[in-house]
KEKE-3310 file (N, C-alpha, C; in steps of 0.2 Angstrom, whole numbers, plus 5000, padded with zeros to 4 digits):
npx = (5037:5033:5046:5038:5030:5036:5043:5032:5027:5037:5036:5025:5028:5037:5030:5024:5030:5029:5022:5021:5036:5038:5023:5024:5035:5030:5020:5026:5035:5023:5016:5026:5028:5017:5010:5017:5004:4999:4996:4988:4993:4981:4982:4992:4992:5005:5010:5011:5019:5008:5014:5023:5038:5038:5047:5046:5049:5061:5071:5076:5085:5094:5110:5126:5128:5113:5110:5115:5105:5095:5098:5098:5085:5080:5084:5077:5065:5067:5072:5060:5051:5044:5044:5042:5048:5043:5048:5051:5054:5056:5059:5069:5086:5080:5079:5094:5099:5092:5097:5110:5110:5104:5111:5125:5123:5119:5103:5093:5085:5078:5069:5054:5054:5048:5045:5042:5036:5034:5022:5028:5034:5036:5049:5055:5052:5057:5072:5071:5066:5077:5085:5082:5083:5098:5102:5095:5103:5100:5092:5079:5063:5051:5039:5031:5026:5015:5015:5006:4995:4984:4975:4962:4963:4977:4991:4995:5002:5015:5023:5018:5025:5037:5034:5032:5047:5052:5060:5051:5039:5027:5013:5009:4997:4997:4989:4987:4979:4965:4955:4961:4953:4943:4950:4959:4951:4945:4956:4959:4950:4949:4962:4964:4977:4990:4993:4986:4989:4984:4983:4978:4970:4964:4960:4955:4947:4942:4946:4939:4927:4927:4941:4947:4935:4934:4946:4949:4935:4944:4952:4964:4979:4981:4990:4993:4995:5002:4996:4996:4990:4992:5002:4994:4987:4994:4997:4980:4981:4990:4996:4985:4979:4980:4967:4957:4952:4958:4966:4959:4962:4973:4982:4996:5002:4998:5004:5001:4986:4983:4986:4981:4969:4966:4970:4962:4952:4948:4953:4963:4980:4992:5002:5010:5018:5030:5046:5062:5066:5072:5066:5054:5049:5050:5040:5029:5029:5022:5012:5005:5003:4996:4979:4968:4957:4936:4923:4914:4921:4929:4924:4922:4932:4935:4926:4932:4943:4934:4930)
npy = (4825:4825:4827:4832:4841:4848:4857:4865:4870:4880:4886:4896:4901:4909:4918:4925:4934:4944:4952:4969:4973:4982:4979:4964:4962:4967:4958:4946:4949:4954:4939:4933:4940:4933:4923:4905:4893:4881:4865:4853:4839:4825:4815:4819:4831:4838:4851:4854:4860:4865:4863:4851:4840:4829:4812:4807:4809:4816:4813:4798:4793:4802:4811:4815:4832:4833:4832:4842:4852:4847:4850:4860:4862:4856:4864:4878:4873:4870:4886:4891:4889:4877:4857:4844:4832:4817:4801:4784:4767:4761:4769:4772:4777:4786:4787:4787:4799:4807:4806:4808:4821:4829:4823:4828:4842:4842:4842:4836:4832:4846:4843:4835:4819:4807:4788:4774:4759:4744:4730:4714:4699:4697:4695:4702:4715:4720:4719:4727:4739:4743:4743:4757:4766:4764:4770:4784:4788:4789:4786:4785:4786:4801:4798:4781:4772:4761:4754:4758:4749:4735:4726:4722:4715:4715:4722:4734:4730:4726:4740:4746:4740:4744:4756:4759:4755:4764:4769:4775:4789:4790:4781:4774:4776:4770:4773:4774:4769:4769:4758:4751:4760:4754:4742:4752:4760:4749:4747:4759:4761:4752:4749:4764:4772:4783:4794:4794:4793:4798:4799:4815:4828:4843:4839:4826:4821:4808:4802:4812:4807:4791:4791:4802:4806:4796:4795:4806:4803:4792:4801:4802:4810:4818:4817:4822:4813:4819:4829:4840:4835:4822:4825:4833:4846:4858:4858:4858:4873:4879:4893:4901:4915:4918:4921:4933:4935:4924:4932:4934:4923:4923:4918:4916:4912:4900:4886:4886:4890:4878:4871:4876:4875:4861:4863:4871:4861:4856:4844:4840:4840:4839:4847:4836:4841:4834:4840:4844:4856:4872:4887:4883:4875:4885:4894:4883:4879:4895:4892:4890:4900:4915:4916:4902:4895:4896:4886:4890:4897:4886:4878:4888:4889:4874:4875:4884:4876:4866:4872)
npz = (4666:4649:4636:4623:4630:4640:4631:4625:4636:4640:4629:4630:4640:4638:4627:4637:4642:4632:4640:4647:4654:4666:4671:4674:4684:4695:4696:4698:4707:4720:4722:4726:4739:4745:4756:4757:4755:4766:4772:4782:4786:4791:4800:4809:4810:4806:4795:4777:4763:4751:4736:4727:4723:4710:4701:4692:4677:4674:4683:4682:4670:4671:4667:4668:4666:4666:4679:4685:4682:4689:4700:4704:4700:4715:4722:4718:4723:4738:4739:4736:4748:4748:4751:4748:4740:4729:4724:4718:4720:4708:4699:4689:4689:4699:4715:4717:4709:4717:4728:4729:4726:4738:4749:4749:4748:4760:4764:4768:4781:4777:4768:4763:4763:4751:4744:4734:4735:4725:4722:4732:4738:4756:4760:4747:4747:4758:4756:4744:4750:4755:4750:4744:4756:4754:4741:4741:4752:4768:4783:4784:4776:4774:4769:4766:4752:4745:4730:4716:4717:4717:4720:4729:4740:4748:4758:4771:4782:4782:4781:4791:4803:4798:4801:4813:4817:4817:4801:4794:4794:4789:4780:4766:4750:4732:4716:4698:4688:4683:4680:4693:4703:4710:4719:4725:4732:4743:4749:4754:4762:4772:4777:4779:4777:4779:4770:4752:4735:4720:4702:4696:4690:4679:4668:4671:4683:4687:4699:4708:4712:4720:4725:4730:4739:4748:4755:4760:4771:4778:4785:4777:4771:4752:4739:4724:4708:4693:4689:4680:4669:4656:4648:4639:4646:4641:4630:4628:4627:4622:4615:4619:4627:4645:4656:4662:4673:4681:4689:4699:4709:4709:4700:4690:4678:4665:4672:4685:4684:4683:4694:4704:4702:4706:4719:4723:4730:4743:4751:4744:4747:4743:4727:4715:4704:4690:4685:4675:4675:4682:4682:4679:4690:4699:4696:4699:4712:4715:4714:4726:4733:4736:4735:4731:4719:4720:4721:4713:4703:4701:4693:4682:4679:4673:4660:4654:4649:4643:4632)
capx = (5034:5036:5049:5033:5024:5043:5045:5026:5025:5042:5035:5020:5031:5043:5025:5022:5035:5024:5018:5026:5039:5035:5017:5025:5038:5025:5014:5029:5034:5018:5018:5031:5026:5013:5013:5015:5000:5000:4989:4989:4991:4976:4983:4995:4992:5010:5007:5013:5017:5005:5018:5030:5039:5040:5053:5046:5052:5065:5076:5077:5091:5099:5117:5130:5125:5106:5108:5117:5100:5090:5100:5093:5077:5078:5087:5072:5061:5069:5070:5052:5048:5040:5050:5041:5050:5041:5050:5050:5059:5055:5061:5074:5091:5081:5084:5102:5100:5090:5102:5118:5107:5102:5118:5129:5121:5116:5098:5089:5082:5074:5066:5049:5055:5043:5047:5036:5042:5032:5019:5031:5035:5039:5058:5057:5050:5061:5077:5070:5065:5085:5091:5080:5086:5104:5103:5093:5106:5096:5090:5073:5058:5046:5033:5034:5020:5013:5017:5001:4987:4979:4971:4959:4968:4984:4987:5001:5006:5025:5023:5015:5030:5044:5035:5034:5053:5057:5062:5046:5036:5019:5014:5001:4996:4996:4985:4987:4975:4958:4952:4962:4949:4940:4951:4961:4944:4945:4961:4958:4944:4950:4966:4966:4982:4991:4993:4984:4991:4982:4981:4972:4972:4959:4957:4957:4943:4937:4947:4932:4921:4928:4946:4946:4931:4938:4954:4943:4932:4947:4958:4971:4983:4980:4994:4990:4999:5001:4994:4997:4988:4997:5006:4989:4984:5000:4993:4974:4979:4994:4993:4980:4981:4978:4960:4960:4949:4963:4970:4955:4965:4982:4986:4997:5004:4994:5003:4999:4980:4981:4989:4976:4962:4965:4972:4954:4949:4950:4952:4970:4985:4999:5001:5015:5020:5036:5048:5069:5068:5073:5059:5047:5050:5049:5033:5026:5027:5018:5003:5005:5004:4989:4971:4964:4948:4931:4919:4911:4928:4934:4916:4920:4939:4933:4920:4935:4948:4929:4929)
capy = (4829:4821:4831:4839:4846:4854:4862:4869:4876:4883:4892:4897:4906:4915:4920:4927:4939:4950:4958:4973:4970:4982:4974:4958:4960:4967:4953:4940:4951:4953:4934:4930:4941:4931:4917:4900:4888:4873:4858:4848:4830:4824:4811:4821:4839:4842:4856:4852:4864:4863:4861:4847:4839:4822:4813:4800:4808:4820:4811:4791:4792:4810:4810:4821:4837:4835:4833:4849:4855:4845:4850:4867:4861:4855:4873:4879:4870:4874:4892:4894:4885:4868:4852:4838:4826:4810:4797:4776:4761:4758:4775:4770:4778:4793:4787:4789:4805:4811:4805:4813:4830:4829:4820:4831:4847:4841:4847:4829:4839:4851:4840:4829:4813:4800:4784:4768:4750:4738:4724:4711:4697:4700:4698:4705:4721:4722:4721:4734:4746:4743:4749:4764:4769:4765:4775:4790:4788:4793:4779:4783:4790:4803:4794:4776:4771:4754:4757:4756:4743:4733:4720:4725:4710:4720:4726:4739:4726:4727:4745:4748:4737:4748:4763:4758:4754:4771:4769:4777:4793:4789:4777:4775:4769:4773:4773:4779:4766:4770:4750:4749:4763:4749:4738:4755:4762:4745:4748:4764:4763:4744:4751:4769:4775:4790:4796:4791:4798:4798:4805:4820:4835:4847:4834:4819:4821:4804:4802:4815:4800:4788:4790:4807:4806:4788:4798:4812:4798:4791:4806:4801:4815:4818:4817:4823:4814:4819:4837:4846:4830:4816:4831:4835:4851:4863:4857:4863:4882:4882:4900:4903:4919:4917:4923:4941:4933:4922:4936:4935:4918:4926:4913:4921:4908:4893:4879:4889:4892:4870:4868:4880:4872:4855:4865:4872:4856:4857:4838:4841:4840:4844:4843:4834:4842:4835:4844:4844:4864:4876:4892:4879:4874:4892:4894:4878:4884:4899:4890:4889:4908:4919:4914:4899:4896:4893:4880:4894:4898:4881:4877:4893:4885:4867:4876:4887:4870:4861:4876)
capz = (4661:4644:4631:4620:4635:4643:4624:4626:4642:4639:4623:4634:4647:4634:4625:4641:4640:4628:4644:4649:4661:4673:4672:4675:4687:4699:4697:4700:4714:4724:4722:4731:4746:4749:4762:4756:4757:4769:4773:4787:4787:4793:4803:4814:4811:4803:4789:4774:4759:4745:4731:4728:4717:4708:4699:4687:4672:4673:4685:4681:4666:4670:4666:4674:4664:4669:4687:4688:4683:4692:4708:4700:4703:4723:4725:4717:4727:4744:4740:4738:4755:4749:4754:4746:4736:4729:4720:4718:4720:4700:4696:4685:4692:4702:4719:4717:4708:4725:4735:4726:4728:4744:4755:4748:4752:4768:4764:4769:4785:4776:4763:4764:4756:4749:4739:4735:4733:4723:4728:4732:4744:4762:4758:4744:4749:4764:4749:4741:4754:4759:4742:4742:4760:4753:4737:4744:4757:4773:4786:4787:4772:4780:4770:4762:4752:4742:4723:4710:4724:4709:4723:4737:4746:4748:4763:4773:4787:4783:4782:4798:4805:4799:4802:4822:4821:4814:4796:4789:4799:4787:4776:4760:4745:4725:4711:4692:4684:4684:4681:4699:4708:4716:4724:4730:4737:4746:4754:4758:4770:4776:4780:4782:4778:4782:4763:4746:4731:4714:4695:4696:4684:4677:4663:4672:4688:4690:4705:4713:4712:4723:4728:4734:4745:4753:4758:4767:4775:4783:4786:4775:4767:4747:4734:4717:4703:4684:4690:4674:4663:4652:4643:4637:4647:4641:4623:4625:4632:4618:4608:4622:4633:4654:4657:4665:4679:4683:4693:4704:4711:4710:4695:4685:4671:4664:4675:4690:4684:4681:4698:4708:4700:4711:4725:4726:4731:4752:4751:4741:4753:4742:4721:4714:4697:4689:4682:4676:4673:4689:4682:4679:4699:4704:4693:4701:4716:4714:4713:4732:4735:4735:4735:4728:4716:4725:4718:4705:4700:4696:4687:4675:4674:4669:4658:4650:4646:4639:4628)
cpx = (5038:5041:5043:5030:5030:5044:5038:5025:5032:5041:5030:5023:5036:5038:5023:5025:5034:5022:5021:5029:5039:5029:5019:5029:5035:5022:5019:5031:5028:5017:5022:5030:5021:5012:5011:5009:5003:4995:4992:4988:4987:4978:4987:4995:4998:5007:5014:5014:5015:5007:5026:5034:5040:5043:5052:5049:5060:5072:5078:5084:5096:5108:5119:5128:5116:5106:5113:5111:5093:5091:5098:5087:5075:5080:5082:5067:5060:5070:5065:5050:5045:5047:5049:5042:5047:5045:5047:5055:5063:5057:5066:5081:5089:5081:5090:5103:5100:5096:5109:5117:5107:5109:5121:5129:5119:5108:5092:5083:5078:5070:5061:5049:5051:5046:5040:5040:5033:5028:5022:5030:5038:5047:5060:5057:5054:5070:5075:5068:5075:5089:5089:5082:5095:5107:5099:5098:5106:5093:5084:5071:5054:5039:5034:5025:5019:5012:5011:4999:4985:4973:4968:4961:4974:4984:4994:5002:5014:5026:5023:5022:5035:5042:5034:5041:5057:5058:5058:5040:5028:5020:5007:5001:4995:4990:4985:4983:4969:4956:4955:4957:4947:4944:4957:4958:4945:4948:4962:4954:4946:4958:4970:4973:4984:4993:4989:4986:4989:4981:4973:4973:4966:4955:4954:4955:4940:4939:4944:4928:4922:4936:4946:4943:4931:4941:4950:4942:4936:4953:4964:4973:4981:4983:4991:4996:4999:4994:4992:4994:4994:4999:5000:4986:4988:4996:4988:4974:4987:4991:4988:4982:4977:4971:4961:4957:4953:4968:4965:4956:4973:4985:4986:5000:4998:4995:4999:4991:4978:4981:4983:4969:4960:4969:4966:4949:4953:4954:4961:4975:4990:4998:5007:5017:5031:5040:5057:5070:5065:5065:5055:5045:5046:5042:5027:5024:5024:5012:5000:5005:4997:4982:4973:4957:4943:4928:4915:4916:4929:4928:4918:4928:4938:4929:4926:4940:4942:4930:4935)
cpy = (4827:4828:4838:4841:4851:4858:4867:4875:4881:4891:4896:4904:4911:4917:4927:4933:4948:4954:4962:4974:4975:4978:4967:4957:4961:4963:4944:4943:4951:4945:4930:4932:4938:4924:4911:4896:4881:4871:4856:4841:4827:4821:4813:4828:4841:4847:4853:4856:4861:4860:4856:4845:4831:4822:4806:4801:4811:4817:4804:4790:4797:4810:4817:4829:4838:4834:4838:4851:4852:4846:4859:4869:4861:4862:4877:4880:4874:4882:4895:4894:4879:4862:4845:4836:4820:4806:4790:4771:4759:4764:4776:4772:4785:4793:4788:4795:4808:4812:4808:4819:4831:4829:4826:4839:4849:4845:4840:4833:4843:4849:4833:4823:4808:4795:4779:4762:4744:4735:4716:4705:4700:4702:4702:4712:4722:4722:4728:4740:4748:4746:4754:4768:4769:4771:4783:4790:4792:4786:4779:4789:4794:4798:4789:4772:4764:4757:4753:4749:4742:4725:4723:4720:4713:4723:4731:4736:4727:4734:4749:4745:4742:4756:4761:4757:4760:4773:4771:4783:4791:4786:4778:4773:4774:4770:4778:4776:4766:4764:4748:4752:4758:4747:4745:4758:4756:4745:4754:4765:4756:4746:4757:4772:4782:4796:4792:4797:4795:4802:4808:4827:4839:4843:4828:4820:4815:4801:4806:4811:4797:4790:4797:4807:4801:4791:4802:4808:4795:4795:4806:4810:4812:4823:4817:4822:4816:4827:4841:4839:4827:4819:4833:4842:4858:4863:4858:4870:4885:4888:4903:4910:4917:4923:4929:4940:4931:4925:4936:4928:4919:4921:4918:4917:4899:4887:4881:4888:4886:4868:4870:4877:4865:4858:4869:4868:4854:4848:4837:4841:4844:4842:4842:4836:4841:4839:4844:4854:4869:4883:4887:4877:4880:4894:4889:4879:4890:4897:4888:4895:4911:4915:4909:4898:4894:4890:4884:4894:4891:4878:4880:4889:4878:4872:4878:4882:4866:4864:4877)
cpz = (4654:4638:4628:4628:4638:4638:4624:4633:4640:4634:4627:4638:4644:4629:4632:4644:4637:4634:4648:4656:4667:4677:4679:4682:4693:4701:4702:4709:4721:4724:4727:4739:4750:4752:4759:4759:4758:4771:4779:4784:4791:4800:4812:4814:4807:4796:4783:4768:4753:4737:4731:4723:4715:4702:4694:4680:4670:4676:4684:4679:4666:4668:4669:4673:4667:4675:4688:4686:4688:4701:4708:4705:4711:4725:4725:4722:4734:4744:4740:4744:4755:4748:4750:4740:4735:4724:4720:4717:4711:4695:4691:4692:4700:4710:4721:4713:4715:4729:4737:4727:4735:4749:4755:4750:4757:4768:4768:4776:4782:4769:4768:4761:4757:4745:4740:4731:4731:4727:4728:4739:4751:4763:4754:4745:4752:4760:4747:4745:4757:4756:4741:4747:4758:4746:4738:4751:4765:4777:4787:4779:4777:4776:4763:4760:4746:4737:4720:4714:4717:4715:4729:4741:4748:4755:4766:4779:4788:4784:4789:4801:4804:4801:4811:4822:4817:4809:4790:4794:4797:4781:4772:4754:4738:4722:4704:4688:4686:4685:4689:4706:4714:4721:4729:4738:4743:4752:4758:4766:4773:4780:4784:4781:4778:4774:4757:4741:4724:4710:4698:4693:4683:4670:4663:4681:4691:4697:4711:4716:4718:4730:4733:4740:4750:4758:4763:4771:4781:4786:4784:4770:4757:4742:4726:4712:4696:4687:4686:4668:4661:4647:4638:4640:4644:4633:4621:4626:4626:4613:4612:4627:4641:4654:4661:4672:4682:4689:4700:4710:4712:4705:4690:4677:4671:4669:4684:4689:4683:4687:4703:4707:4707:4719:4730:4729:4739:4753:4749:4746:4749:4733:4719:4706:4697:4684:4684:4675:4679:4687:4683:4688:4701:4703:4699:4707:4717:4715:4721:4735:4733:4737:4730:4724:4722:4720:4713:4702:4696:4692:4680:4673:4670:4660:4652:4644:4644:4631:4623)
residu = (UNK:UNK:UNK:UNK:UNK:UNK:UNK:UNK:UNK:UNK:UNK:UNK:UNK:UNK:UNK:UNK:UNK:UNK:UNK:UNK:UNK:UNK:UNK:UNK:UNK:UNK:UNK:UNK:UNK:UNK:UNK:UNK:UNK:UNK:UNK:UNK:UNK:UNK:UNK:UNK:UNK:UNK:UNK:UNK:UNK:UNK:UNK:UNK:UNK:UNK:UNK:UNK:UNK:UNK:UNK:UNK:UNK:UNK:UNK:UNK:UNK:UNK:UNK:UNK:UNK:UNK:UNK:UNK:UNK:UNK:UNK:UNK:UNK:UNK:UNK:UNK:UNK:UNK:UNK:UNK:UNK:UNK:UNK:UNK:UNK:UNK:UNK:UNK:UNK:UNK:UNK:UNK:UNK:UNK:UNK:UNK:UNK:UNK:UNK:UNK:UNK:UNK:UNK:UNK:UNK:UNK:UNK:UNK:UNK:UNK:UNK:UNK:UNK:UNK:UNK:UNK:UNK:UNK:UNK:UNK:UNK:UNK:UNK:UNK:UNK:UNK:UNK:UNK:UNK:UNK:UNK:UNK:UNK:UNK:UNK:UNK:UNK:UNK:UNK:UNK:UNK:UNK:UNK:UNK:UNK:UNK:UNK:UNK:UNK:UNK:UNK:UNK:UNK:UNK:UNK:UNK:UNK:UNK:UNK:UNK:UNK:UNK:UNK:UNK:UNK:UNK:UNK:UNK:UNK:UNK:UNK:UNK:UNK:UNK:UNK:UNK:UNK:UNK:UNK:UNK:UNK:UNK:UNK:UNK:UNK:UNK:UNK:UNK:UNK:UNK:UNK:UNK:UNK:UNK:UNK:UNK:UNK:UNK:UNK:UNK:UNK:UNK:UNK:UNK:UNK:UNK:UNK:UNK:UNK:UNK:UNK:UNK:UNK:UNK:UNK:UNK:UNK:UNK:UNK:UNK:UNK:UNK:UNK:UNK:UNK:UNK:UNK:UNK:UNK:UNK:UNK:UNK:UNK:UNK:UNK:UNK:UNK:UNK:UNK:UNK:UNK:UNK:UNK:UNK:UNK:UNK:UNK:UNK:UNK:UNK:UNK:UNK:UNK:UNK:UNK:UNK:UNK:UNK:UNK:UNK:UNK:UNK:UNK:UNK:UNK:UNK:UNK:UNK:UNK:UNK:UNK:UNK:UNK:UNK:UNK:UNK:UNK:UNK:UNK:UNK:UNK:UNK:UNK:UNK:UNK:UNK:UNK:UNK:UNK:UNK:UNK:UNK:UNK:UNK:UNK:UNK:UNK:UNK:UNK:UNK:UNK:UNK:UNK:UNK:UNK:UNK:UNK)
# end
């Protein structure tokens, strides 16, 4: 999440304050009593909880001051009950953030760790799959996936190889480039993988078209990145109050009411909003509690972010 969008929702959530704290503290309470949403992963049945977290912005350049917060955040995380972590080989330094977090606390166990390594040569891959288990210091990823597929030629051969020799439990493929839709679709159904993780927001649906419905077709699990828009959703609900309906979903703050909308989508596995600030976690989370929209519901929510 880009600087303006963590200074909006911030304002957002300390607007939100206006509502009288017994009100409120009720609402976050009941909340919490209620059981985390999990998916199955298609492929093997494991459940998977619906909220996770990714680390492309907050965690790449952190300096020692912001990874005490961002070790905030996996605390966060883990004390909700959801586990998944996604990062990237190209993440700047935020494998070796993870890694600093995680080792140390011995939490590795109790986290779903994802990375993705570039489309490269076979040596070279095999390099850089080395230095993400070195720096995430763990000998094996639960899932290792092919970073941004721009060729329907492309294939998870080497992948499938390390995950038979243990070093990877599931494998799968990205997409943030709508002009790459096609050749991902391609790879989707020619190689079936056990995850697909693609932009998907309330503003940003074109991924219902094709790629969505790919991943269904072959039972692949489905990662939603850029969840909360390209710092654009926090931006059209600014100054705006949560809808009263809202409560008929159990969403009780905007990113929750952003994150519920694609988790109303059966088809959804898990959604990956990033974030360096520990409330914003706990918040995020939330959106894995209670009830979901139904397909009228998230009709009248689109209809409400058109308006």
């Amino acid at each position: 999440m880009t600087r303006n969008c963590h200074v909006t929702r911030r304002r957002l959530l300390t607007a939100a304050c206006a509502v009288p704290f017994a009100a409120k503290m009720t609402d976050a309470f009941a909340q919490s009593e209620k059981p985390l949403l999990t998916r199955p992963i298609p492929h093997s049945g494991e459940q998977l909880p619906a909220v996770g977290l990714g680390t492309a912005v907050s965690f790449p350049s952190a300096d020692e001051q912001q990874i005490a917060a961002l070790r905030a955040v996996v605390d966060a995380l883990l004390a909700g009950g959801a586990k998944l972590i996604d990062t990237a080989s190209t993440y700047g330094n935020a494998e070796n953030v993870i890694g600093g977090i995680i080792g140390p606390a011995n939490t590795r166990e109790r986290i779903f760790l994802a990375t993705k390594l570039e489309v490269r040569s076979a040596k070279d891959s095999a390099d850089e799959f080395r230095r993400s288990l070195h720096r995430l210091r763990t000998p094996k990823v639960d899932l290792l996936q092919l970073h941004n597929v721009s060729s329907a030629n492309q294939n998870l051969t080497q992948m499938r190889d390390w995950k038979s020799a243990g070093q990877c439990r599931y494998i799968g493929v990205t997409s943030t480039f709508q002009d790459d839709y096609p050749a991902m679709e391609a790879i989707i159904r020619r190689e079936k993988p056990d995850f697909v993780q693609v932009d998907y927001s309330m503003d940003n649906r074109e991924a219902e078209k094709r790629i969505i419905p790919a991943a269904a077709d072959v039972g692949a699990a489905v990662l939603t990145a850029l969840p909360l828009g390209r710092t654009s959703l926090f931006r059209a609900v600014k100054g705006k109050t949560l809808p009263p309906w809202a409560k008929d979903f159990d969403a009780n703050t905007w990113a929750q009411f952003f994150l519920k909308f694609l988790l109303g989508n059966p088809h959804v596995t898990a959604v990956i909003p990033g974030t360096g600030n520990a409330a914003h976690m706990r918040d995020n989370v939330g959106a894995a509690r209670g009830r979901v929209p139904d397909e009228a519901q998230r009709q009248k929510m689109v209809a409400l972010l058109s308006s």
